[in-house]
C-alpha positions in Angstrom: -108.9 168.5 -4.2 -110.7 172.1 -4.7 -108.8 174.5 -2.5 -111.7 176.4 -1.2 -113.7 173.0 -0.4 -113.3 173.1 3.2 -116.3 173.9 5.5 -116.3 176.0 8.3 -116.1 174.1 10.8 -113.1 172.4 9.7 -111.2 176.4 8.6 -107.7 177.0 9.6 -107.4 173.3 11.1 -104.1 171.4 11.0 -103.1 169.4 9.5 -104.6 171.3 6.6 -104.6 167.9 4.2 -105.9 165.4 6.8 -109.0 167.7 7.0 -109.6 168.5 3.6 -109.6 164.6 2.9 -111.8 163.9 6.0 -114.3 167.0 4.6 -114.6 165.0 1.5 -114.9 162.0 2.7 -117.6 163.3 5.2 -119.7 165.0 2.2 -120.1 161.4 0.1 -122.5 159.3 1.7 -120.6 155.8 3.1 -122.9 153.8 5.3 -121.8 150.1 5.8 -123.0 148.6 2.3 -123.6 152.0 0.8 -119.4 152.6 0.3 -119.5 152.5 -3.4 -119.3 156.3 -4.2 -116.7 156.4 -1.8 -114.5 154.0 -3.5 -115.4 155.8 -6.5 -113.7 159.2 -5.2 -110.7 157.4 -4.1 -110.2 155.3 -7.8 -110.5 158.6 -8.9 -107.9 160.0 -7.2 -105.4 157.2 -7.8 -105.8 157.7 -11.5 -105.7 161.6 -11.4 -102.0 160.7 -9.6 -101.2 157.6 -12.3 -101.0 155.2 -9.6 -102.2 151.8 -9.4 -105.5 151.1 -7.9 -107.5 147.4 -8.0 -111.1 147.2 -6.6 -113.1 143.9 -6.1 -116.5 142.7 -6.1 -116.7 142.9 -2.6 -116.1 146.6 -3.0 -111.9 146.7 -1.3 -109.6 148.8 -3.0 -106.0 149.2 -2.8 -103.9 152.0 -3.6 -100.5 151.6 -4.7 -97.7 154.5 -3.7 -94.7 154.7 -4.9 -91.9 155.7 -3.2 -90.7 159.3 -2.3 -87.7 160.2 -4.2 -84.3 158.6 -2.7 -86.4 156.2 -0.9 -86.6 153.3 -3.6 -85.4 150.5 -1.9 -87.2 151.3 1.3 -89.8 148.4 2.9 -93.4 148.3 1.2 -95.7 150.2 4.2 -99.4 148.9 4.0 -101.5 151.8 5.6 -105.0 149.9 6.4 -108.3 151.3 6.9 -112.3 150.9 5.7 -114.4 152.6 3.8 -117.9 152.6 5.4 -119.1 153.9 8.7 -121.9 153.7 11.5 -125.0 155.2 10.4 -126.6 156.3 13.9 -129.1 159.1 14.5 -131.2 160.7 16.9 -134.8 160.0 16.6 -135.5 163.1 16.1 -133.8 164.0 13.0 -134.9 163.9 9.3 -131.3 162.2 7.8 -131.4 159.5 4.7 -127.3 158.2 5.2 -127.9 156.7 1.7 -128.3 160.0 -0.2 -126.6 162.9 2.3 -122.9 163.7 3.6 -122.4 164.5 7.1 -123.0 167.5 8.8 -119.7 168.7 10.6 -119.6 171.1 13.6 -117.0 172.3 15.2 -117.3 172.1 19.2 -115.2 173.3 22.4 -111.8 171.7 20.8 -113.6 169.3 18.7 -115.4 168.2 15.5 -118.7 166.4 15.7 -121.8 165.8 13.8 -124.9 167.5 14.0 -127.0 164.5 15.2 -125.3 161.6 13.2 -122.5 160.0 13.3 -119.5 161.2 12.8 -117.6 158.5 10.3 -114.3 159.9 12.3 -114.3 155.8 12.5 -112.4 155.4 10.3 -112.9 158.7 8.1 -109.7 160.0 10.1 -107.7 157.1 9.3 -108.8 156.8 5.5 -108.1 160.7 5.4 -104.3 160.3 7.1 -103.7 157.5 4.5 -104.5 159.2 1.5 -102.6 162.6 2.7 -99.5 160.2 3.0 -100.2 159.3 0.1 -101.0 162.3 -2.0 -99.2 165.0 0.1 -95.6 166.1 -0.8 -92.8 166.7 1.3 -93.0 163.3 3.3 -90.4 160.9 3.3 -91.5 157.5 2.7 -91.3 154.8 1.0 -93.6 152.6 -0.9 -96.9 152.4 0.4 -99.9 149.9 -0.3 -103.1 151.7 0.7 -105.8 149.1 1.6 -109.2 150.6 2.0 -111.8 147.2 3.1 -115.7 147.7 2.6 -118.3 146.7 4.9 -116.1 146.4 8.2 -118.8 147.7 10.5 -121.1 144.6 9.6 -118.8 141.9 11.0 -115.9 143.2 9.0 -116.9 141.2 5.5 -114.1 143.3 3.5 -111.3 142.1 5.0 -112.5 138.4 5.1 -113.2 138.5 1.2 -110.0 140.6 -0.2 -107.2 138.5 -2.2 -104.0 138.5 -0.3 -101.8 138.6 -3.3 -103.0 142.3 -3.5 -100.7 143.2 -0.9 -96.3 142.4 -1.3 -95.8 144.4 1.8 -95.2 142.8 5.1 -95.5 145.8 7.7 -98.9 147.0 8.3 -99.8 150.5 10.1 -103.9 150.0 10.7 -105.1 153.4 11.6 -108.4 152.4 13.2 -108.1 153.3 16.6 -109.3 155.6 19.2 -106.6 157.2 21.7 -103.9 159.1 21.2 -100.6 157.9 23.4 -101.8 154.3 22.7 -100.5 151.3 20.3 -102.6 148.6 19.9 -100.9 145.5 19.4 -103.9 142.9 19.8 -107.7 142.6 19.4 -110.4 140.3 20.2 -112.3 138.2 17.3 -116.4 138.2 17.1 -119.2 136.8 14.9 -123.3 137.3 14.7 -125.8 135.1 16.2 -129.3 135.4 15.3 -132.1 134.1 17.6 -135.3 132.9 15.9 -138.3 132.7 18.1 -141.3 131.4 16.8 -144.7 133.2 17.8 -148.2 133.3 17.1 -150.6 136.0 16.7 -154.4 136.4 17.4 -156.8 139.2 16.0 -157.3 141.6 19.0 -160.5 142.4 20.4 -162.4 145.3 19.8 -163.0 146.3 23.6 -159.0 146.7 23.5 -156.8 149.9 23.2 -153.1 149.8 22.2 -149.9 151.8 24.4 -146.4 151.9 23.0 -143.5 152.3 25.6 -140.6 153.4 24.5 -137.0 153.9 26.3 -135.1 156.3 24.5 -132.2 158.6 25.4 -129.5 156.1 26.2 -125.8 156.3 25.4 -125.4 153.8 23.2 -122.1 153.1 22.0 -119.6 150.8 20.7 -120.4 147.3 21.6 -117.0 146.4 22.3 -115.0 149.9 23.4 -117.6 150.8 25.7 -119.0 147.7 26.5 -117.2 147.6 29.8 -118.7 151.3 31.0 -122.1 149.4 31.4 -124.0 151.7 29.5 -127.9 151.0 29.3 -129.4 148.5 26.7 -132.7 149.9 25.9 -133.3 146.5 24.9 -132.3 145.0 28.0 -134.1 147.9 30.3 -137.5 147.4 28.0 -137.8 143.6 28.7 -137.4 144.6 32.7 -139.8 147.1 32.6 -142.6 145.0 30.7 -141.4 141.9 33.0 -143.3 143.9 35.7 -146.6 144.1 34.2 -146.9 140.8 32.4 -149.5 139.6 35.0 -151.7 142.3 33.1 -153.6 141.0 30.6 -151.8 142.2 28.3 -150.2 141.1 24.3 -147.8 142.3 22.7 -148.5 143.6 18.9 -144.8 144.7 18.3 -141.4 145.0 19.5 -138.2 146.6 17.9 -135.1 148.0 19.4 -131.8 148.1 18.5 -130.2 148.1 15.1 -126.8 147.6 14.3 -125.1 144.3 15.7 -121.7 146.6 16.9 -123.6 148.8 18.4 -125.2 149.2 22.0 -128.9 149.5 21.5 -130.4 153.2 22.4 -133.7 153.0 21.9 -136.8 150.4 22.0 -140.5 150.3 21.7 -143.3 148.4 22.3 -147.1 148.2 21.5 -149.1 146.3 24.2 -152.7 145.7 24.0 -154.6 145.4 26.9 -158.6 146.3 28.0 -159.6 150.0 28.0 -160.3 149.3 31.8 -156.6 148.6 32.9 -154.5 151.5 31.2 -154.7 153.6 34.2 -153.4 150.6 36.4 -150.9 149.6 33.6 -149.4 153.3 33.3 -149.1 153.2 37.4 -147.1 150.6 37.6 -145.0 151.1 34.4 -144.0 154.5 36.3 -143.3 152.6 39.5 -140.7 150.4 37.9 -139.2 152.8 35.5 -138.2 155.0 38.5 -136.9 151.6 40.4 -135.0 151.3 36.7 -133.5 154.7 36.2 -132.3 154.9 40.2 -130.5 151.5 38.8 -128.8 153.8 35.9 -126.6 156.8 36.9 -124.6 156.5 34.1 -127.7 156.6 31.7 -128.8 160.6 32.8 -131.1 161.5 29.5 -132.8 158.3 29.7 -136.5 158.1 29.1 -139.9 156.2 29.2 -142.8 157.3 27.1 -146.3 156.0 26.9 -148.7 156.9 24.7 -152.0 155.6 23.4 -152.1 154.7 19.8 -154.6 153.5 17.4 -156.2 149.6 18.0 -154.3 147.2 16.5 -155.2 144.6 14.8 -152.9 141.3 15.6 -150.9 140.7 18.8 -148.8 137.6 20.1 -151.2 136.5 23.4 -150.1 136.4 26.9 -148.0 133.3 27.1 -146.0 134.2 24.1 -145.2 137.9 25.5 -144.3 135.9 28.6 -142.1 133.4 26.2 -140.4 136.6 24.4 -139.4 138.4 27.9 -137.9 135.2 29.1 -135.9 135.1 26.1 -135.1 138.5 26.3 -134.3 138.6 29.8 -131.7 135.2 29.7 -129.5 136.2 27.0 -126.0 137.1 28.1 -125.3 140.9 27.8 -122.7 142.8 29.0 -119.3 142.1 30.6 -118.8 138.1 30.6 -115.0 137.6 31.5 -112.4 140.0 32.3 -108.5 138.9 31.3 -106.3 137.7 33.3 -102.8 138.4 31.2 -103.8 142.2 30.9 -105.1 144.0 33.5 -108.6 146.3 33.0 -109.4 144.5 29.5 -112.2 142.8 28.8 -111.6 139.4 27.5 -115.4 138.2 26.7 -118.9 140.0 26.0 -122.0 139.3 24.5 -124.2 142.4 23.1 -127.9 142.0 22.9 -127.7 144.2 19.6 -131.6 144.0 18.0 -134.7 143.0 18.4 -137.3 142.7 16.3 -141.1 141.0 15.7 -141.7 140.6 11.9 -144.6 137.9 11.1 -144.5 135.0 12.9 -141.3 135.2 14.8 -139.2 137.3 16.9 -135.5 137.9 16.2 -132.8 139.0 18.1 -129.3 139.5 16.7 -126.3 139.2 19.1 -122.7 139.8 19.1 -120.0 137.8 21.1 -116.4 139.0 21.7 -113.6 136.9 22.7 -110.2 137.3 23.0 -110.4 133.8 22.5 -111.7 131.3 19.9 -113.1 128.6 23.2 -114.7 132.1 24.9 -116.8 132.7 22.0 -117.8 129.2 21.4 -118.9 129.2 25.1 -120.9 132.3 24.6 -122.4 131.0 21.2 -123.3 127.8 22.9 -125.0 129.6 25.7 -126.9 131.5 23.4 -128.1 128.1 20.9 -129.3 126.8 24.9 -131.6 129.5 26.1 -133.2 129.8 22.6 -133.8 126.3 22.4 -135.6 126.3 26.3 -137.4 128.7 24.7 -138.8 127.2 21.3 -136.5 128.8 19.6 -133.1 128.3 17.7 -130.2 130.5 16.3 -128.3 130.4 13.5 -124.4 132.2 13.4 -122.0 133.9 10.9 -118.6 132.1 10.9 -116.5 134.2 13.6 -113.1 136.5 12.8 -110.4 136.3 14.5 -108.5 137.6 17.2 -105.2 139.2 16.4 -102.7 138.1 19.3 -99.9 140.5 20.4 -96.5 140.5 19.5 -94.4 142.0 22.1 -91.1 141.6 19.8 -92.1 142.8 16.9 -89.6 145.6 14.7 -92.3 148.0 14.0 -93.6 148.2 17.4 -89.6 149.3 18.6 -90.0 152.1 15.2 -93.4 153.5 16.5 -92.2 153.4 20.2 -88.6 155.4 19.2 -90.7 158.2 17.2 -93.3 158.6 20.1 -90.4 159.2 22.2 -88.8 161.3 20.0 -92.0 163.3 19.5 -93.6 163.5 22.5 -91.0 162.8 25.2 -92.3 159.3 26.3 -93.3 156.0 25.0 -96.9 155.0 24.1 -98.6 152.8 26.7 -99.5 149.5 25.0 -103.4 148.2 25.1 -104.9 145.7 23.4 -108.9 146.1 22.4 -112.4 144.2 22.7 -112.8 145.7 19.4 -112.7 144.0 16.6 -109.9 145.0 13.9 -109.2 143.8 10.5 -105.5 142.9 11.9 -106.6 139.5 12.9 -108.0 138.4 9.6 -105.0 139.9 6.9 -102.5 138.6 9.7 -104.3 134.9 9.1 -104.3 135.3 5.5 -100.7 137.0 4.9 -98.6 135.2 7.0 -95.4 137.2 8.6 -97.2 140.5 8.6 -95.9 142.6 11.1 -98.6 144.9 12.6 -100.1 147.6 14.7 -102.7 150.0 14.9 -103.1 153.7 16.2 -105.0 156.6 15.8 -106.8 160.3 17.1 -108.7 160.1 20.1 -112.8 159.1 19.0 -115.6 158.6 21.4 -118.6 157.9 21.6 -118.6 155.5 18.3 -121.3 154.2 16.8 -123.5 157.0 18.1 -124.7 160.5 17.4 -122.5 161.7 20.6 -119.4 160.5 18.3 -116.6 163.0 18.0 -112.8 163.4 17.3 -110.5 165.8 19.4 -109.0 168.3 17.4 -105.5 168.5 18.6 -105.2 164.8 18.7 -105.1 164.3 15.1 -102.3 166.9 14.6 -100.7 164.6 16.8 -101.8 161.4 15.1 -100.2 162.8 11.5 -97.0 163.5 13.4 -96.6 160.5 14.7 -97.7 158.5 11.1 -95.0 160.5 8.9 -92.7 160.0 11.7 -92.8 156.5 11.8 -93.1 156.2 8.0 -90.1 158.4 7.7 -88.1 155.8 10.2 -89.3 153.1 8.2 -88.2 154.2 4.9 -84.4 155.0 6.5 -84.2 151.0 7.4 
C-alpha cells in the first residue's frame, strides 16, 4: 500500500495497518452488487504477495495465507467477512455509491461518513483480515481469508460459494458490532415481496396534486435495531394518510423505503384531490402528524412536508388508496416474539422494508427474522394472508439459516482465555437478530467451529453509521491474540 495514502481523518490512528486497509477499502466504491473493483484490489494484493487467491462467478474470493514461520503445522484459521456494504444517504446530498469512495471524518473519538454510510460493516473486518494477513510480526498460522459478495441483499455470497474452497475447520467471522461481546448464534431471514394489483384513472383537470413526505427518521439496521422501535417512515406515512382517506382524495404515487435490511427513513406520497379541499386536507394532515410525532420520542428530527406540485396525470381512485393503506397498515412490523432461552433478544421480526407503486401495481418488500425456521414460516404465512384479503399475493426468496449456539465449542474457550488475558475479564456472550453468514458455511461445511466479533458500529445501514476509534485497537488485539493461541495448539 502507498505509505502516504492515509487521509486525514484517519492520521496517527492505531492500529496503523487496520486503517490504511479500511482507507482503501473506503476510497473504491463497494455497494451491494457493485463489489467487483473491490475484489479486484484484493486479487491484486494476493498476487503482489504470491498467494493463492480463487474468485467465482458470484463475485467470493478467498485468500490463502500461509503460515508464519515456525507455525507450519498449526490449524487452518478461516477469517470471514464480505465485500459490499449499505449504500444509505441523506436526501440532501449529491453522492453516486457506484462511481465515488466514501467520505471519512473523524468525530469526538470516532470515524464517520460525511452523510453516507460508513461501509465500517464490514470494511473493519475485511481491513483486520487482510492486515493479518499481509502484516508481519504476527504469529499465526495458516489462514483462509473468505471475502462473500452481496451479503447485504439476503446474504447471496455465502449461499452460492463452493465449500471445497475452504480445508479449515475454525472460523473467526469478524462482522459484528460491540466490543466485549462474542457472538455465538444468529437468527436466519428471507425476502417477501407483496404484489398488489391497482388501477389507475386519468385525473381531472379541476384537481391539484400535494406530496407528503416523512423524512428525518433513524433508520437503522432491520435486525440490530429493530427492537429500539425506531420509526418506519413507511409505517408512520400510511397512519398519517389513513386519517384523511374520507377526502376525496387518489393517490398518484407512493415510495418509501429501499433496502430490505434496512429500516425505512423516508417516504412520499402524491395525492390528488380538488383545488377546494387543500386547505382542509393540510389542517388535518397537521393535526395527526402532531398526534404522530407526540407518539415518537425516540424519532426527534422527524418531519412532515407538504407541498403542492404540478397536476398529475394518472392516480389509483379512492377505493384503491383505501385498498393500499389497508395493506400497508396490516403487515407485521416490528418486534413479533421475544426469546425465551436468552433473555433481552429478539427471537422474531418482520421489517416493512419498501414500498413502491410502479404501473399497475403496488409492491412492498418485507423482511422476516427468526431465530427459528417455524417463526419465519409463521411470519411468511401471515404475510401471503393479508395480501391475499387484499387482492393481492407475495412471492418469497428461499430463507438462510440460523446459526445455533455452541456453548462447548474449543474456540470459544481460546477467545474467552485471550479476552481475559487482555482485558482482565471474559467477553459476555450474545447471540444476534442479525443475520450472519455463519449459519449458511456451518450448513454447508459441516464441523466448522465458529464465532464472530468485532469494533463497536452503530447506526448501520444509515448515514448516522460510525465505528469507535479505540474499539478497533482493541478488536486487532484481541484477533492476533486469539490467532496467536490458535497457532500454539
Amino acid at each position: 500500500m502507498n505509505k502516504n495514502s492515509l487521509p486525514s481523518a484517519l492520521a496517527g490512528l492505531e492500529p496503523e495497518e487496520v486503517w490504511r486497509y479500511f482507507a482503501a477499502i473506503a476510497a473504491i466504491p463497494h455497494g451491494s452488487g457493485n463489489e467487483s473493483l473491490l475484489a479486484d484490489y484484493v486479487c491484486r494484493l494476493a498476487a503482489a504477495a504470491g498467494f493463492a487467491c480463487k474468485r467465482d462467478s458470484a463475485g467470493n474470493v478467498c485468500l490463502y495465507v500461509p503460515p508464519s514461520p515456525g507455525c507450519e503445522h498449526a490449524p487452518v484459521v478461516v477469517l470471514q467477512g464480505h465485500l459490499d456494504m449499505v449504500c444509505e444517504k441523506n436526501d440532501d446530498l449529491d453522492f453516486d455509491f457506484m462511481r465515488s469512495g466514501i467520505q471519512l471524518v473523524q468525530d469526538s473519538g470516532w470515524i464517520r461518513a460525511n452523510g453516507t454510510t460508513l461501509g465500517a460493516d464490514n470494511g473493519i473486518g475485511m481491513a483486520a483480515a487482510l492486515a493479518a494477513a499481509f502484516s508481519s510480526g504476527i504469529e499465526r498460522g495458516p489462514l483462509e481469508i473468505l471475502l462473500t459478495a452481496d451479503e447485504e441483499r439476503g446474504l447471496k455470497g455465502a449461499m452460492d460459494f463452493d465449500p471445497s474452497w475452504l480445508s479449515g475447520r475454525i472460523l473467526l467471522n469478524l462482522d459484528s458490532e460491540k466490543t466485549g461481546a462474542v457472538c455465538i448464534g444468529c437468527a436466519g431471514g428471507g425476502r417477501v415481496t407483496v404484489r398488489l394489483p391497482i388501477s389507475c384513472e386519468p385525473v381531472p383537470a379541476a384537481h391539484a396534486a400535494i406530496a407528503v413526505r416523512i423524512s428525518g427518521l433513524r433508520g437503522g439496521h432491520s435486525g440490530l435495531n429493530i427492537h429500539e422501535n425506531r420509526g418506519n417512515a413507511i409505517k408512520l406515512l400510511a397512519a398519517l394518510l389513513n386519517t384523511v382517506r374520507s377526502m376525496d382524495i387518489s393517490l398518484c404515487s407512493l415510495t418509501g423505503g429501499d433496502k430490505h435490511n434496512a429500516i425505512p427513513r423516508e417516504a412520499a406520497a402524491v395525492l390528488s384531490l380538488p383545488w377546494s379541499q387543500i386547505e382542509q386536507l393540510r389542517i388535518r394532515l397537521d393535526t395527526a402528524y402532531g398526534a404522530l410525532a407526540r407518539g415518537c420520542p425516540q424519532e426527534p428530527a422527524m418531519m412532515m412536508s407538504i407541498t403542492e406540485i404540478d397536476p398529475q396525470q394518472k392516480a389509483a381512485p379512492c377505493s384503491n388508496f383505501s385498498r393500499m393503506l389497508d395493506l400497508l397498515q396490516a403487515l407485521p412490523s416490528g418486534v413479533l416474539a421475544m426469546s425465551t432461552d436468552i433473555p433481552g433478544l429478539v427471537e422474531t421480526s418482520c421489517n416493512l422494508a419498501a414500498a413502491r407503486m410502479q404501473g399497475s401495481m403496488l409492491y412492498i418488500d418485507l423482511m422476516p427474522r427468526s431465530s427459528h425456521i417455524a417463526g419465519l414460516d409463521t411470519v411468511t404465512g401471515q404475510i401471503q394472508a393479508i395480501a391475499g384479503l387484499a387482492g393481492g399475493d407475495c412471492s418469497s426468496e428461499k430463507p438462510y439459516p440460523g446459526w445455533e449456539p455452541r456453548l462447548n465449542s474449543p474456540v470459544l474457550h481460546c477467545v474467552e482465555t485471550v479476552h481475559q488475558k487482555l482485558f482482565g475479564v471474559k467477553p459476555h456472550l450474545e447471540a444476534t437478530h442479525a443475520g450472519l453468514e455463519c449459519g449458511i458455511i456451518g450448513e454447508k461445511c459441516s464441523g466448522m467451529d465458529m464465532l464472530s466479533f468485532g469494533p463497536d458500529i452503530v447506526d448501520c445501514h444509515s448515514p448516522a453509521e460510525k465505528v469507535l476509534i479505540a474499539s478497533v485497537e482493541k478488536f486487532w488485539l484481541l484477533l492476533c491474540g486469539v490467532l496467536e493461541n490458535i497457532a500454539k495448539m
